[in-house]
C-alpha positions in Angstrom: -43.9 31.8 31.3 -41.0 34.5 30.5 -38.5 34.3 28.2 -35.5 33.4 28.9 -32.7 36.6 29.4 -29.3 35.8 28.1 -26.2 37.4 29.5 -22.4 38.2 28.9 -20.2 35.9 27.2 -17.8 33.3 29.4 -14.8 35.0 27.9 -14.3 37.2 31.2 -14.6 34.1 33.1 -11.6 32.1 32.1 -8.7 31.0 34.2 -9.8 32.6 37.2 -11.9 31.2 40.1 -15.2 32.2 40.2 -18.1 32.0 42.6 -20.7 29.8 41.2 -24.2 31.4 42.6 -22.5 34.8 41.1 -22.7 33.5 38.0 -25.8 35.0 36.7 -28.3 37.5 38.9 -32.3 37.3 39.3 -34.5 39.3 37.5 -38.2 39.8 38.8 -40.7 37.7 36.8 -38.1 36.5 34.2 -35.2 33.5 33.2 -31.7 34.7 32.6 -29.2 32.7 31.2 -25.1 32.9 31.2 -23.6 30.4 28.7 -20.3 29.0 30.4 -19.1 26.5 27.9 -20.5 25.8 24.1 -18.5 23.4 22.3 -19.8 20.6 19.6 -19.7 17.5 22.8 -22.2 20.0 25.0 -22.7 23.0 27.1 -22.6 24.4 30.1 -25.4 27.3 31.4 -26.3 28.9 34.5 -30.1 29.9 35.3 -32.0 32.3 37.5 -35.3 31.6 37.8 -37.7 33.9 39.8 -40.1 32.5 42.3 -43.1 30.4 39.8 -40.9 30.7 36.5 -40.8 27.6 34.6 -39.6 26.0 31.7 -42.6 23.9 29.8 -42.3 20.3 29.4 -39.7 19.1 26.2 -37.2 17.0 25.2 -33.4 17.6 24.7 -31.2 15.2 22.3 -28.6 15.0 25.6 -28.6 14.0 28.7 -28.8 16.8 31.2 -26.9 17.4 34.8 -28.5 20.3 36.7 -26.9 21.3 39.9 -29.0 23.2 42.5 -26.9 26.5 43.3 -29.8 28.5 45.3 -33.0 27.8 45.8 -35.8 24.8 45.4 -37.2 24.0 41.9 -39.6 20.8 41.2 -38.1 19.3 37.9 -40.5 16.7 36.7 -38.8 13.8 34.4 -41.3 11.5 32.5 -44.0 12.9 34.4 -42.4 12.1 37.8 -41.8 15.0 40.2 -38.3 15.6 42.0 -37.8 18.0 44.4 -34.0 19.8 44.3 -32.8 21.9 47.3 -29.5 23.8 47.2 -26.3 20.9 46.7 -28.8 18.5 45.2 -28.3 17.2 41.2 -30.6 15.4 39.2 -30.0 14.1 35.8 -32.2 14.3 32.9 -32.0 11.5 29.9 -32.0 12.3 26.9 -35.3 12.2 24.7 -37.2 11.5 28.0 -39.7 14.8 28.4 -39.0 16.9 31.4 -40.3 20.2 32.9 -39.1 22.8 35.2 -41.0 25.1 37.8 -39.4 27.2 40.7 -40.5 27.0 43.9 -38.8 29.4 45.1 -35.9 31.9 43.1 -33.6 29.1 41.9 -30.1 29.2 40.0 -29.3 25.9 38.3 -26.3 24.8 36.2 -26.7 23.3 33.5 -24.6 20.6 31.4 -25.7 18.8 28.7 -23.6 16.1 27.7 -24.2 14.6 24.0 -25.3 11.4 23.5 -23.6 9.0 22.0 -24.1 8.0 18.7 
C-alpha cells in the first residue's frame, strides 16, 4: 500500500465554485489527499486513488459518507463488499471496521461526521 500524499490547503477554495473531480489529481502508484474542511464536528477530504491502491481495514470514531467522484472502488464494511461506481455514496458507521481498494483510479469525498456523544 502507498502512503497517502497530502495537498494544498482549502483556503484557495473558498467562496468560489469549484469543480469537484478537480479537487485533487492522480499520482501513479500512490493516495493523495486535499483536506476541504477540518473543524472539531468533522472533516471533509478528497482522494485519488490509483488503479489497486487501498486503504487497510480500520476503524474511525465517526461515521463516514464517501461520494464516488470518478472511478469504481470496492469498500468493504464489516467484512461485506460494496461496489461504488461514479454518483454512488455509501456510508460507513462509526467503530464498524472497513477497507478500501480501487478498482480502477478512483477520487472519493470524504466526510466524517462525529458521533454523538
Amino acid at each position: 500500500m502507498a502512503s497517502v500524499k497530502k495537498v494544498k490547503t482549502s483556503e484557495d477554495l473558498k467562496a468560489r465554485a469549484v469543480g469537484l473531480t478537480g479537487l485533487v489529481g492522480y499520482q501513479d502508484g500512490a493516495i493523495v489527499s486535499r483536506e476541504i474542511v477540518s473543524q472539531a464536528t468533522g472533516t471533509v477530504t478528497a482522494f485519488a486513488f490509483d488503479e489497486g491502491q487501498q486503504l487497510s481495514e480500520h476503524t474511525a470514531p465517526f461515521d463516514a459518507l464517501v461520494i464516488d467522484l470518478d472511478g469504481e472502488a470496492e469498500i468493504s464494511i464489516g467484512g461485506k463488499p460494496n461496489r461504488v461506481k461514479p454518483g454512488d455514496m455509501i456510508i460507513m458507521p462509526a467503530d464498524i471496521p472497513h477497507a478500501l481498494r480501487a478498482v480502477t483510479r478512483f477520487k472519493m469525498l470524504l466526510v466524517m461526521i462525529k458521533k454523538a456523544s
